[in-house]
N, CA, C and O atoms as CSV, one atom per row, in Angstrom:
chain,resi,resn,atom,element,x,y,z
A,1,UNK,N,N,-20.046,34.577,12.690
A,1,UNK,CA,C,-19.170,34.866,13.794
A,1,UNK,C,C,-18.117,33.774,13.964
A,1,UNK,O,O,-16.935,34.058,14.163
A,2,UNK,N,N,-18.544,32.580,13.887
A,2,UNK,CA,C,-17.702,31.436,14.463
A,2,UNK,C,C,-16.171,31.128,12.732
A,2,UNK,O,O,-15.026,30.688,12.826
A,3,UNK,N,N,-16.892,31.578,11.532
A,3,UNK,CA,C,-15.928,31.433,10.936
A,3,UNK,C,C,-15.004,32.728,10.568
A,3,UNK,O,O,-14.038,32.876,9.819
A,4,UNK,N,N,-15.596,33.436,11.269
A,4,UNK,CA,C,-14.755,35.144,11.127
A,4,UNK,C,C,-13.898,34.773,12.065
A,4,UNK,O,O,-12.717,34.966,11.778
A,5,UNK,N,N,-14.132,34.281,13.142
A,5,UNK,CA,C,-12.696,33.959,14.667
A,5,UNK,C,C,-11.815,32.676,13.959
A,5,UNK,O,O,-10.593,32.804,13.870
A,6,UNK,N,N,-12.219,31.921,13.655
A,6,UNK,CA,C,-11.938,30.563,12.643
A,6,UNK,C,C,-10.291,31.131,12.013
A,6,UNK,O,O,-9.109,30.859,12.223
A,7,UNK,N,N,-10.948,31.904,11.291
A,7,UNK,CA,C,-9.991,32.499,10.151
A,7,UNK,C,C,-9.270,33.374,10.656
A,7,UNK,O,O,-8.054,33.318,10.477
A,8,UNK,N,N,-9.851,34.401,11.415
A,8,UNK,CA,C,-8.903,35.069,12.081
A,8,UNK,C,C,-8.036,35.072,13.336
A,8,UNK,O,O,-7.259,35.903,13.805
A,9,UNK,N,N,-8.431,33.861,13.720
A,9,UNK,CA,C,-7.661,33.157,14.824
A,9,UNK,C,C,-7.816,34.413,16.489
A,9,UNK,O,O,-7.004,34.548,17.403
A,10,UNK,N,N,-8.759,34.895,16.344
A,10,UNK,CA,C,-9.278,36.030,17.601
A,10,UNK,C,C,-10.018,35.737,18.031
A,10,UNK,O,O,-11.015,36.440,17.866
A,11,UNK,N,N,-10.199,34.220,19.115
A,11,UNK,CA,C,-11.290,34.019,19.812
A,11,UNK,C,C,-11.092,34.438,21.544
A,11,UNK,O,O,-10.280,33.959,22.335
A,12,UNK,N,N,-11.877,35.229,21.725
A,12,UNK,CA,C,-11.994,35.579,23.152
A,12,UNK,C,C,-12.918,34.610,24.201
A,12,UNK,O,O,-13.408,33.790,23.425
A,13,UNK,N,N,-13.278,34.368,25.201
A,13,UNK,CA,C,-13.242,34.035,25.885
A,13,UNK,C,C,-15.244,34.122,26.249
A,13,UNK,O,O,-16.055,33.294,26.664
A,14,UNK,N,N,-15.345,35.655,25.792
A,14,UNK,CA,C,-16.933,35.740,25.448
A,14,UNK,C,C,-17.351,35.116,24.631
A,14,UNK,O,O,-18.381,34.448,24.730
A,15,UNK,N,N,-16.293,35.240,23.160
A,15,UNK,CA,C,-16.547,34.385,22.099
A,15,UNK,C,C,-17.430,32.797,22.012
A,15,UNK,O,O,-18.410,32.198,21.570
A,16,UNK,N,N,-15.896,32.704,23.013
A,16,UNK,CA,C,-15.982,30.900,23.167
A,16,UNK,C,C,-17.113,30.727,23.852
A,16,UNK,O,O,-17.667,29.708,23.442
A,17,UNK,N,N,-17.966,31.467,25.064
A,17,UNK,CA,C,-19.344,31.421,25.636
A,17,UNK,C,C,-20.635,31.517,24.864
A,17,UNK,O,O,-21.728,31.006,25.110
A,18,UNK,N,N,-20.255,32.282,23.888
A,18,UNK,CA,C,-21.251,32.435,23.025
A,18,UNK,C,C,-21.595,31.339,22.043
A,18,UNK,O,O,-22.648,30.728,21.860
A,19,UNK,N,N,-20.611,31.273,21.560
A,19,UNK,CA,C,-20.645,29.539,20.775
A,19,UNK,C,C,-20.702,28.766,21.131
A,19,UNK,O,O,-21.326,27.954,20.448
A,20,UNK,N,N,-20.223,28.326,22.292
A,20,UNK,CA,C,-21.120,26.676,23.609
A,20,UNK,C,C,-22.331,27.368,23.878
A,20,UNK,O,O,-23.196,26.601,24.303
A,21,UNK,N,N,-22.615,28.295,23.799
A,21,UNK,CA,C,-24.215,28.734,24.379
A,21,UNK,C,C,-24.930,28.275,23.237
A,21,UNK,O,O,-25.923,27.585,23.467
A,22,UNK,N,N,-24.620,28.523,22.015
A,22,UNK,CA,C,-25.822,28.360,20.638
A,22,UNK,C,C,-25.860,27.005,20.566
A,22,UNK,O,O,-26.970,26.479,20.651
A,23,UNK,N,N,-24.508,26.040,20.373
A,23,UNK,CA,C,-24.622,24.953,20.650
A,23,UNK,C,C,-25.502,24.660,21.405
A,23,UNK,O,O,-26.620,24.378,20.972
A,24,UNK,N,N,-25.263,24.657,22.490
A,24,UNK,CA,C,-26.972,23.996,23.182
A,24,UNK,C,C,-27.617,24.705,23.082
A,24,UNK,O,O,-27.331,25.344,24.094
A,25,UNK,N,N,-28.342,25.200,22.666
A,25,UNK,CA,C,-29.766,25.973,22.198
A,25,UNK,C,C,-29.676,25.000,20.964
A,25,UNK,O,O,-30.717,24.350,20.869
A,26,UNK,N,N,-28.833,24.726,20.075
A,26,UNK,CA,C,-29.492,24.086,18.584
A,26,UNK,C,C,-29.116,22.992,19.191
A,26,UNK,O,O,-28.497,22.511,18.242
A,27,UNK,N,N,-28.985,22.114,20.140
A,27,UNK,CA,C,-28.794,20.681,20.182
A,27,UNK,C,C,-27.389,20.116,19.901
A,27,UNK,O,O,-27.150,18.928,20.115
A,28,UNK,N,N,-26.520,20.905,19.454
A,28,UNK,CA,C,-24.891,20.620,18.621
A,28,UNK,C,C,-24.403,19.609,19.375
A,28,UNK,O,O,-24.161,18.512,18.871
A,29,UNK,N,N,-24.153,19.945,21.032
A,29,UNK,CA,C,-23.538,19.175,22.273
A,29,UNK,C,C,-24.466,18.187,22.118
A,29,UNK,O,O,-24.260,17.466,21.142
A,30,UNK,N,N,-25.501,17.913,22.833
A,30,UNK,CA,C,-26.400,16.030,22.825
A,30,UNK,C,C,-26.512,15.980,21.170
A,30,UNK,O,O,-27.573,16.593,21.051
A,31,UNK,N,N,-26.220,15.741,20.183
A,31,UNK,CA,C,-26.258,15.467,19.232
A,31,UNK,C,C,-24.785,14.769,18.855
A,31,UNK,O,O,-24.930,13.920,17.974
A,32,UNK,N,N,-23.337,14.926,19.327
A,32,UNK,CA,C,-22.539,15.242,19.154
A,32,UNK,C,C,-22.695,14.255,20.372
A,32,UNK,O,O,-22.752,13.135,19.865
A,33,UNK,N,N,-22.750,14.193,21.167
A,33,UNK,CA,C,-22.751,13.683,22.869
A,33,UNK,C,C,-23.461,11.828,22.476
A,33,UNK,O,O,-22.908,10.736,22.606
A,34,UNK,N,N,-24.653,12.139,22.052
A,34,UNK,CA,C,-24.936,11.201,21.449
A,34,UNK,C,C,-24.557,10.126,20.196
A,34,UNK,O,O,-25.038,8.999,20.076
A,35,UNK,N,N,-23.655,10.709,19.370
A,35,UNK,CA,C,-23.366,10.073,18.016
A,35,UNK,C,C,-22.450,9.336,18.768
A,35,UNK,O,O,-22.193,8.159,18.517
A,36,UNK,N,N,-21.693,10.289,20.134
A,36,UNK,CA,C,-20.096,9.457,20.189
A,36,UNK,C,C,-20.421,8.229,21.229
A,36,UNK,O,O,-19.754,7.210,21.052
A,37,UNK,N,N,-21.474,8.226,22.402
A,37,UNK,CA,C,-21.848,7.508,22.965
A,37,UNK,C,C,-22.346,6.354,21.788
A,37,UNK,O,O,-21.926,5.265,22.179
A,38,UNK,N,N,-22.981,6.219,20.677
A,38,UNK,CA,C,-23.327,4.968,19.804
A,38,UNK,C,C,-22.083,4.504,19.094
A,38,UNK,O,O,-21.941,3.282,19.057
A,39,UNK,N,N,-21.072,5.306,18.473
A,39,UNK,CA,C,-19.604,4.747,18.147
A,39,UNK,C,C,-18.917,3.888,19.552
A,39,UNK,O,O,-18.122,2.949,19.516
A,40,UNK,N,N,-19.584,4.635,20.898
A,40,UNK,CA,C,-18.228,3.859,21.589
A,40,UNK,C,C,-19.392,2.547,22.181
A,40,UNK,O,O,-19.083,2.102,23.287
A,41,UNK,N,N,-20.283,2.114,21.725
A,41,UNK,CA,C,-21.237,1.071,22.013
A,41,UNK,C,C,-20.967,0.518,21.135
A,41,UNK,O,O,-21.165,-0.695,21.198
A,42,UNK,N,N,-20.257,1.198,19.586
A,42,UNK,CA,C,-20.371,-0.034,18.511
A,42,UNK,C,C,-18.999,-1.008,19.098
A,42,UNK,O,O,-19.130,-2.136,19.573
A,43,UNK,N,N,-17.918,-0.408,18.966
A,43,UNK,CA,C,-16.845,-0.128,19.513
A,43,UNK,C,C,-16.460,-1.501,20.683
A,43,UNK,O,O,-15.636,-2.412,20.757
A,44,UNK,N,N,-17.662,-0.954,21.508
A,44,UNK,CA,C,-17.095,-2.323,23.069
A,44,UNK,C,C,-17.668,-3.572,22.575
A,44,UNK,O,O,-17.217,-4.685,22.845
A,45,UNK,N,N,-18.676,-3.337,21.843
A,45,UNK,CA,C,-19.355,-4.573,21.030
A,45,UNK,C,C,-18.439,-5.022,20.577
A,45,UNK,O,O,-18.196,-6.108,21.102
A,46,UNK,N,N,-17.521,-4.660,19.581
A,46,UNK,CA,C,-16.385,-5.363,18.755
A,46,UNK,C,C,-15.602,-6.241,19.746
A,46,UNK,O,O,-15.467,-7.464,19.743
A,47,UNK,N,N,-15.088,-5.259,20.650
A,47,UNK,CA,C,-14.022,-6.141,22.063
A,47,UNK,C,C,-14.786,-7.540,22.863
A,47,UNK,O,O,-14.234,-8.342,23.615
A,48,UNK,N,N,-16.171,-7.516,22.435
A,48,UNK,CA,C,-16.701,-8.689,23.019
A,48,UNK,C,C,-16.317,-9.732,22.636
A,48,UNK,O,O,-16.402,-10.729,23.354
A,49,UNK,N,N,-15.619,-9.782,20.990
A,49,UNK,CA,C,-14.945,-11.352,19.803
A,49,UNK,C,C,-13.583,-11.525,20.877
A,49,UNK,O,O,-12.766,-12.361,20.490
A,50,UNK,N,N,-13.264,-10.837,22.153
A,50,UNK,CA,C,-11.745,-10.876,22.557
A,50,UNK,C,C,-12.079,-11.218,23.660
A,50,UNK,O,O,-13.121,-10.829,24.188
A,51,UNK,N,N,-10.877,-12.362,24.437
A,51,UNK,CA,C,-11.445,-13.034,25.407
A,51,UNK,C,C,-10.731,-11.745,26.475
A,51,UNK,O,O,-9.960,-10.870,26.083
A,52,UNK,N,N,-11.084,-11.872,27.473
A,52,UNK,CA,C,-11.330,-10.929,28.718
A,52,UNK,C,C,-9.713,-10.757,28.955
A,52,UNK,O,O,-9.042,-11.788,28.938
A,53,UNK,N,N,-9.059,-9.496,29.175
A,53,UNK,CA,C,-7.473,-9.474,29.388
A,53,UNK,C,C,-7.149,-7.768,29.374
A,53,UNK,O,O,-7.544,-7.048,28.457
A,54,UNK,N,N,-6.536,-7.373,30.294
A,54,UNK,CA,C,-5.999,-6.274,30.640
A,54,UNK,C,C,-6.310,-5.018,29.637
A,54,UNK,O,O,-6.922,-3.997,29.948
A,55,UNK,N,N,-5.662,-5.378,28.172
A,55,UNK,CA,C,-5.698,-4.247,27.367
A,55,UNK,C,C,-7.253,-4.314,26.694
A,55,UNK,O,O,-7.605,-3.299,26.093
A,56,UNK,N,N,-8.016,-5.226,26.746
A,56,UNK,CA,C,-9.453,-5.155,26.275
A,56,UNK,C,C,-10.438,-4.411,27.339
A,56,UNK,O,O,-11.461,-3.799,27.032
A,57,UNK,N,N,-9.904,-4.594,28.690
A,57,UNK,CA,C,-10.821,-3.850,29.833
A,57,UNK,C,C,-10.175,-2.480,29.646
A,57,UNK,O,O,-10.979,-1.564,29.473
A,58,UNK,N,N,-8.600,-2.092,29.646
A,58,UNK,CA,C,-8.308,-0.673,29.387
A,58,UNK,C,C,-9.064,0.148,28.454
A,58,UNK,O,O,-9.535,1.213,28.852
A,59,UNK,N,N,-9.282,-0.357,26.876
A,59,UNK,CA,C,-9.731,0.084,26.194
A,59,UNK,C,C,-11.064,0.074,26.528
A,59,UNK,O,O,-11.423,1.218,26.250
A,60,UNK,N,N,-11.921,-0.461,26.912
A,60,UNK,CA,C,-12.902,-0.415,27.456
A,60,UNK,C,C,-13.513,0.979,28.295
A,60,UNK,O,O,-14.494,1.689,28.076
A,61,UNK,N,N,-12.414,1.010,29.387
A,61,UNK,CA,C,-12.321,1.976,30.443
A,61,UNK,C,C,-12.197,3.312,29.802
A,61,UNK,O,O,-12.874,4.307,30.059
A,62,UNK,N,N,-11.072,3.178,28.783
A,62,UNK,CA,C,-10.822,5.033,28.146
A,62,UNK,C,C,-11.922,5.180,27.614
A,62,UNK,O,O,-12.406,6.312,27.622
A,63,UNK,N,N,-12.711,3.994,26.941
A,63,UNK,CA,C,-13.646,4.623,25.840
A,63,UNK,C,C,-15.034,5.588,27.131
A,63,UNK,O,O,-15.508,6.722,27.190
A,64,UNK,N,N,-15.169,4.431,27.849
A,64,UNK,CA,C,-16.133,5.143,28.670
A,64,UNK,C,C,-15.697,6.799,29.156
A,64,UNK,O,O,-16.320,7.827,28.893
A,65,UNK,N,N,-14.294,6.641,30.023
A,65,UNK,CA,C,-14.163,7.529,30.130
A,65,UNK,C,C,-13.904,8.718,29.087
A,65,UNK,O,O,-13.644,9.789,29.634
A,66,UNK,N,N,-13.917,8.725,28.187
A,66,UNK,CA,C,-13.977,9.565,26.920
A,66,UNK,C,C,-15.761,10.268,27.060
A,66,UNK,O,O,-16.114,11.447,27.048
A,67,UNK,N,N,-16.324,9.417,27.147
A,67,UNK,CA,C,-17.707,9.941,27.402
A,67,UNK,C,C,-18.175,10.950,28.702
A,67,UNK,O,O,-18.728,12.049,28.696
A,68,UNK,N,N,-17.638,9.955,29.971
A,68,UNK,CA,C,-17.807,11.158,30.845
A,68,UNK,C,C,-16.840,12.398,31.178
A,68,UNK,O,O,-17.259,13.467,31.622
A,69,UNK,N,N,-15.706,12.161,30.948
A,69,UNK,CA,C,-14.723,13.108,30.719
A,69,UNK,C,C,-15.461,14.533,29.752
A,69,UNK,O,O,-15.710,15.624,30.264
A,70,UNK,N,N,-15.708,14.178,28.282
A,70,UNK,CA,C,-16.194,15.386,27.748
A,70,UNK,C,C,-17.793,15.624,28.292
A,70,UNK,O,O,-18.284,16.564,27.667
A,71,UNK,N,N,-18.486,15.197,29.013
A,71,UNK,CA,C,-19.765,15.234,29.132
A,71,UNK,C,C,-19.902,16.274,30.456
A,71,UNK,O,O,-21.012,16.713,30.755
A,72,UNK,N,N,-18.463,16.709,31.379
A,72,UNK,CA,C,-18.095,17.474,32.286
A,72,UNK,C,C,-18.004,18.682,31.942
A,72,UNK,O,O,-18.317,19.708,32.546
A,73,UNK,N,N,-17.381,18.450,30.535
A,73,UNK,CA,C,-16.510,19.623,29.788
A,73,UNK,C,C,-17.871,21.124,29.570
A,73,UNK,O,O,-17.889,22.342,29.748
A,74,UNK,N,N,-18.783,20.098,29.118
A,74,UNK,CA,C,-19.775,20.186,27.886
A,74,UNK,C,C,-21.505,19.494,28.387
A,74,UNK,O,O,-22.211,18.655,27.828
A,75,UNK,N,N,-21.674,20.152,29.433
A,75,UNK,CA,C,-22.791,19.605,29.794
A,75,UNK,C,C,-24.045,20.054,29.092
A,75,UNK,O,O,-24.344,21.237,29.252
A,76,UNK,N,N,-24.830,19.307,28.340
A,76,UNK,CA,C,-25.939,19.350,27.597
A,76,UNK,C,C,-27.046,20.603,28.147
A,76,UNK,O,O,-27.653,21.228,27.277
A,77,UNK,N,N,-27.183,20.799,29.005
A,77,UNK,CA,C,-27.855,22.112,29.725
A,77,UNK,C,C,-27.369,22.760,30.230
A,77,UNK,O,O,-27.256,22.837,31.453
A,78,UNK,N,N,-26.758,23.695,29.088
A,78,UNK,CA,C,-26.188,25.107,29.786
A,78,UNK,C,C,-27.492,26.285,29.359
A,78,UNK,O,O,-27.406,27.459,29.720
């Protein structure tokens, strides 16, 4: 289903429910939810070699918010 709409560029709206629904049933979202939460931990780790200053806390801030932002989108128990 998901590469028949893919290709044919006809995704409806049930579609799109149906495919965030299987996703969480197989885990896709916290799997996916999880990989990006350990990239953005590797990530702030790195900014720790940088002494404390505006654009190191910004980047800081988007990364988090990158996490809860899609975690609204895409909540692990649907």
């Amino acid at each position: 289903m998901i590469k028949d709409r893919m290709e044919t560029r006809t995704l409806s709206t049930a579609d799109l429910e149906r495919i965030l629904f299987l996703m969480g049933e197989f885990g896709s979202i916290t799997y996916a939810m999880d990989r990006a939460k350990a990239y953005i931990a590797a990530a702030k780790h790195e900014l720790d070699q940088f002494d404390d200053s505006t654009p190191r806390r910004a980047l800081s801030v988007a990364a988090d918010y990158m996490i809860t932002a899609t975690g609204k989108c895409f909540p692990a128990n649907r």
